[in-house]
C-alpha positions as CSV (number, residue, x, y, z in Angstrom):
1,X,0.0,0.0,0.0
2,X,1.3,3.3,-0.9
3,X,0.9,6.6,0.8
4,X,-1.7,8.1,-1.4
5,X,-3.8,4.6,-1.4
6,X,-3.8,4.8,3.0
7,X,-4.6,8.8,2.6
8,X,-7.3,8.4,0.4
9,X,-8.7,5.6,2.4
10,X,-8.6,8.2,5.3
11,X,-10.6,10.4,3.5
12,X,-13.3,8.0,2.4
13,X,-13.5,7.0,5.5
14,X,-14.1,10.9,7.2
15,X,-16.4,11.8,4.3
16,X,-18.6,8.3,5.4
17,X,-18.5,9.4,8.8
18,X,-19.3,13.1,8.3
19,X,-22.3,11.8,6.1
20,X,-24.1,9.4,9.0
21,X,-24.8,12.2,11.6
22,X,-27.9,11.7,14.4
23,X,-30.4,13.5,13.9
24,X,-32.7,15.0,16.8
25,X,-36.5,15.3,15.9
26,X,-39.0,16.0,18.7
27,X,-42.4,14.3,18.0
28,X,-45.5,16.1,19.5
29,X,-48.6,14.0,21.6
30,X,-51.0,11.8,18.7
31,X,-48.3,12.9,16.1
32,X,-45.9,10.7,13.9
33,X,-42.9,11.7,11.7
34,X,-42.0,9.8,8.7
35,X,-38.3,10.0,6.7
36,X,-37.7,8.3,3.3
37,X,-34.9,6.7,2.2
38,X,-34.9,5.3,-1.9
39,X,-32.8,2.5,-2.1
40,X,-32.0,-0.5,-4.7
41,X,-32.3,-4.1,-4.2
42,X,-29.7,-6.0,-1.8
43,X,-29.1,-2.8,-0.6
44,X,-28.0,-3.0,3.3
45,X,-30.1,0.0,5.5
46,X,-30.0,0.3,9.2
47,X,-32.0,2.7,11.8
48,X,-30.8,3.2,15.6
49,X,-33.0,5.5,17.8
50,X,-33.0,6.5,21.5
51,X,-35.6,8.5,23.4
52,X,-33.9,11.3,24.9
53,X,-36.8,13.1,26.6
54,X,-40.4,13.1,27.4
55,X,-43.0,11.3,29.2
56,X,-41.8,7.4,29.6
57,X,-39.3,7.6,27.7
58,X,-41.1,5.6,24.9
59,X,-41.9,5.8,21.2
60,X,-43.6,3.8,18.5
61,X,-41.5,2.6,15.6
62,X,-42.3,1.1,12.0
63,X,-40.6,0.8,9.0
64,X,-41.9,-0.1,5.7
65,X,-41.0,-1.2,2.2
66,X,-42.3,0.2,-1.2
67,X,-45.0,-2.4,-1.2
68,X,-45.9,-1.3,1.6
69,X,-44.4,-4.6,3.4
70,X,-44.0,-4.1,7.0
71,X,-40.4,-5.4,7.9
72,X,-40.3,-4.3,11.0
73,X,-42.5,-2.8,13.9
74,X,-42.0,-2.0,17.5
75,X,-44.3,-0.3,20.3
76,X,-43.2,1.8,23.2
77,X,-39.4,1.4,22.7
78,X,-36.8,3.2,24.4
79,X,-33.8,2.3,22.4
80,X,-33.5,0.5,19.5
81,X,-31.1,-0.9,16.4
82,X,-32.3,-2.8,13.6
83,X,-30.5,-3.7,10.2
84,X,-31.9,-5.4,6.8
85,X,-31.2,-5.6,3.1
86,X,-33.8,-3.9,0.8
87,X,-36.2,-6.8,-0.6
88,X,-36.7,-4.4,-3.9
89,X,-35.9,-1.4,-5.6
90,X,-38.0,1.8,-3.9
91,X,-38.7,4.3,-1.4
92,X,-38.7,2.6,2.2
93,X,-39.8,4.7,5.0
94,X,-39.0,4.6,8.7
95,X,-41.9,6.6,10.8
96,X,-41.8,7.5,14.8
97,X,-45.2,7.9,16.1
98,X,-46.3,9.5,19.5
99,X,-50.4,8.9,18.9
100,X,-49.7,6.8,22.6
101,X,-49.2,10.1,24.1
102,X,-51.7,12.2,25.5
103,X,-50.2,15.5,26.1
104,X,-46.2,15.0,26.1
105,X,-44.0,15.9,23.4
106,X,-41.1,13.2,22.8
107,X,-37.7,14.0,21.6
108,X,-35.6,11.5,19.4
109,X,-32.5,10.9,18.5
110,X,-31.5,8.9,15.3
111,X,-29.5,7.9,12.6
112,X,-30.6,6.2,9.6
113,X,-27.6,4.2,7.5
114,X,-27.6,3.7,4.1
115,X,-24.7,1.0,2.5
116,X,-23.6,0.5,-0.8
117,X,-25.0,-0.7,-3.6
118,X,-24.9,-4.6,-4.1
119,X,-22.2,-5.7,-6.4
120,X,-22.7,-6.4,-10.2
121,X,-25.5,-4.2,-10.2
122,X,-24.1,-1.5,-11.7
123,X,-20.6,-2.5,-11.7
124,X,-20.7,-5.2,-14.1
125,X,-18.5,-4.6,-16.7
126,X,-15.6,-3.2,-13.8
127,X,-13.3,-5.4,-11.4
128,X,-14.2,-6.4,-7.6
129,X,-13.3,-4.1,-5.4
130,X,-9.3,-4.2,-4.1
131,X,-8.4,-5.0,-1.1
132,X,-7.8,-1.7,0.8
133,X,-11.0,-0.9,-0.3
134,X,-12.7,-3.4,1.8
135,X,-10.6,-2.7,4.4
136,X,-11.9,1.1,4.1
137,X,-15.4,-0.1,3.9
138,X,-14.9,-2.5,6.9
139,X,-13.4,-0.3,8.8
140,X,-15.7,2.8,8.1
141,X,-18.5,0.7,9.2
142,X,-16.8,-0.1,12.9
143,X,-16.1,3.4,13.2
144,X,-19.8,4.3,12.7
145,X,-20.9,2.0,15.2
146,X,-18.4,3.5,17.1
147,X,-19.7,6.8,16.6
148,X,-23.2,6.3,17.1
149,X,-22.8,4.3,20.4
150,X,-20.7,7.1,21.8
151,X,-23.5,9.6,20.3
152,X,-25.9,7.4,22.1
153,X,-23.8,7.0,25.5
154,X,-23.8,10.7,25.8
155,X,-27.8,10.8,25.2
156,X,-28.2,8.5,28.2
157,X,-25.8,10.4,29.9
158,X,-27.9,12.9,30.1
159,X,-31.0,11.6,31.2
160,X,-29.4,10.1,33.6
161,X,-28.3,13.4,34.9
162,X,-31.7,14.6,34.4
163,X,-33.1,11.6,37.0
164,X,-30.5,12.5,39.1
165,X,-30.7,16.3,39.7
166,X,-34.7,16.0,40.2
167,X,-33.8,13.3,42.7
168,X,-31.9,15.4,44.3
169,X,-34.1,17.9,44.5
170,X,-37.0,16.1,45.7
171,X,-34.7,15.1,48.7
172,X,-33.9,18.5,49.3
173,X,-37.5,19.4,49.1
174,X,-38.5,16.7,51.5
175,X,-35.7,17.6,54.2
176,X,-37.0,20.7,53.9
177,X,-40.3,19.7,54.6
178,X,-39.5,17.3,57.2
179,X,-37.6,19.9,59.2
180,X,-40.3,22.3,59.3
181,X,-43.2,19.9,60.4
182,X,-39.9,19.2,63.4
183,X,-39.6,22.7,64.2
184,X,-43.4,23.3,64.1
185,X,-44.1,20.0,66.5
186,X,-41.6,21.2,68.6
187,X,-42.8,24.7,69.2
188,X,-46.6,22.7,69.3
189,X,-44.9,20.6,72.1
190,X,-43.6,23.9,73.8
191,X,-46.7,25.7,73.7
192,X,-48.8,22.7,75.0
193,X,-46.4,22.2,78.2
194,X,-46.4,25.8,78.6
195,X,-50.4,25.9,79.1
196,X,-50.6,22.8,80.6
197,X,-48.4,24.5,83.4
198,X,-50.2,27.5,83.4
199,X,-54.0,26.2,83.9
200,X,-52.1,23.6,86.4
201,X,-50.6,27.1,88.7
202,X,-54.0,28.4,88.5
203,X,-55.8,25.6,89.7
């Protein structure tokens, strides 16, 4: 391998990264968002999600093929990653619905991958791909799983900080609380004695 091979390997694999951000979409109550993704047969598509805030922490999740196939469907999910190969050539759609919700919003994070096309398709007439660029391919893929867990680590980060800091405060709140109905017993307790001694002198 030369050095312009391994530096334009580098560069195929920062231009695949840059294109696979996460997105953040936030779904309002009885609503559902729908994306689109037009694809050609073999093709190899993945979605990962994660609820980062609202309500339960759940969402409804579907996607479909152009024939309206549903290939996969799950209901009041957190968290999720699912992979397939496109069955056909066509628009597939992946939709997030809230209609579960009565009055809270949800906000979701996700990604939505797209792979290459299938060899032979339309690549007949050229040679296989070389080695190095497999090994770009291969290893662009590891670093997006890469990516997205750490994207996904940090959404969990912070809703876990979230469930913290109002745990926290609902301590506070209740120490608060707790010393005051202390103080006010104690000054009941003080006044009671204090009568009780003064009706006993007068007697």
């Amino acid at each position: 391998m030369d050095q312009t091979s391994i530096i334009c390997g580098i560069t195929v694999i920062l231009l695949y990264l840059a294109s696979t951000d996460a997105y953040f979409m936030s779904i309002d109550a009885h609503a559902e968002e729908c994306f689109h993704d037009k694809v050609t047969s073999g093709t190899k598509m993945g979605l990962t999600f994660e609820v980062a805030e609202g309500g339960f922490l759940d969402i409804d999740v579907k996607i479909t093929g152009p024939d309206g196939k549903v290939i996969y469907t799950g209901e009041r999910e957190s968290n999720g990653k699912y992979t397939f190969a496109a069955h056909m050539d066509g628009m597939y759609k992946y939709c997030f619905s809230n209609k579960m919700s009565t009055m809270t919003p949800k906000i979701v994070m996700f990604s939505m991958d797209v792979g290459d096309s299938p060899k032979g398709q339309d690549m007949e007439t050229e040679e296989h791909h070389n080695k190095l660029e497999e090994m770009v391919n291969e290893l662009a893929t590891a670093l997006t799983g890469v990516k997205h867990e750490q994207e996904y680590m940090e959404v969990r980060e912070r809703i876990h900080r979230a469930i913290n800091d109002n745990t926290n405060s609902r301590v506070v709140l209740w120490s608060f609380f707790e010393s005051l109905v202390l103080v006010a017993m104690t000054l009941g307790q003080i006044y009671y004695l204090k009568r009780f001694f003064e009706v006993r002198r007068v007697v």
